[in-house]
C-alpha positions as CSV (number, residue, x, y, z in Angstrom):
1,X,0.0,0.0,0.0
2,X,1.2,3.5,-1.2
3,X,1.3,6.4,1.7
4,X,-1.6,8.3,1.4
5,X,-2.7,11.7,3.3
6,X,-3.9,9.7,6.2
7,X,-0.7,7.4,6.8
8,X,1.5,10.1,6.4
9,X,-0.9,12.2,8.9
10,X,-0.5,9.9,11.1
11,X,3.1,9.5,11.2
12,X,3.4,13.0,12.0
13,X,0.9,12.9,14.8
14,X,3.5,9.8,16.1
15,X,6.5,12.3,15.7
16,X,4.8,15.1,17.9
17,X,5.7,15.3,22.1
18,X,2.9,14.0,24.2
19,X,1.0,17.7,25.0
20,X,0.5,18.5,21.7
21,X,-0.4,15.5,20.4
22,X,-2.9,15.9,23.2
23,X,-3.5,19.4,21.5
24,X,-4.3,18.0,18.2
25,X,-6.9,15.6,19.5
26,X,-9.1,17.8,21.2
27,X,-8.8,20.3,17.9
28,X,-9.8,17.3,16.3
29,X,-12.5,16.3,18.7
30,X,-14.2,19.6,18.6
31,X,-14.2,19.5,14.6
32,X,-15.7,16.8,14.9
33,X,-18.4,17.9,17.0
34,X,-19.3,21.1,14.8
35,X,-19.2,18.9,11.4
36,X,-21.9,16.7,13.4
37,X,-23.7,19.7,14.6
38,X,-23.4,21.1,10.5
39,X,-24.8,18.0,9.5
40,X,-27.9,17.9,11.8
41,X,-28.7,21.0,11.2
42,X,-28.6,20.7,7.9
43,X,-30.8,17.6,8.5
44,X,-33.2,19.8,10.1
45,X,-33.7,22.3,7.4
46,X,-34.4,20.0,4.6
47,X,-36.8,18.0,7.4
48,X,-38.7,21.3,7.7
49,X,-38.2,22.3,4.0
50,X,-40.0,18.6,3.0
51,X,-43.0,19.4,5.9
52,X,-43.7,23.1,4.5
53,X,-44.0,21.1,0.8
54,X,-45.9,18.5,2.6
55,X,-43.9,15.7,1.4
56,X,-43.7,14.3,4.5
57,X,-46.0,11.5,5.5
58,X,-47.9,12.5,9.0
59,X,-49.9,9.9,11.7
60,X,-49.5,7.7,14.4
61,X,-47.5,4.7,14.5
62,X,-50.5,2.8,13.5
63,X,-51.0,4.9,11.0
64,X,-47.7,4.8,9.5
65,X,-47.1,1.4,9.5
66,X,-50.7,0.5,8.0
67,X,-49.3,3.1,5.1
68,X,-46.3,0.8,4.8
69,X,-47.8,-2.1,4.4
70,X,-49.9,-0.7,1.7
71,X,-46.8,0.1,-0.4
């Protein structure tokens, strides 16, 4: 296997002292968080985009299933 970007990231990361390798994970961590938050959100505003079109199906569970079994 050729080095790619993520080998070669990750020999650097082994090459740094402890503290900021400790640095770079909690960096990482939190970029992590806000692409998940991104995401969600995102989720959120095509959710609400497809329930102002009214493309969304509505009911109880009953209801739902009932709809998927007529499918």
């Amino acid at each position: 296997m050729g080095s790619t970007p993520l080998n070669k990231l990750f020999e650097d990361f082994n090459q740094l002292p402890l503290s900021d390798k400790e640095y770079a994970a909690d960096i990482i961590k939190k970029q992590l968080i806000e692409a998940k938050r991104e995401a969600i959100a995102k989720r959120a505003k095509e959710a609400m985009a497809n329930l102002k079109k009214r493309v969304i199906k509505r009911g109880t569970v009953k209801e739902l299933y009932k709809d998927l079994e007529s499918d």
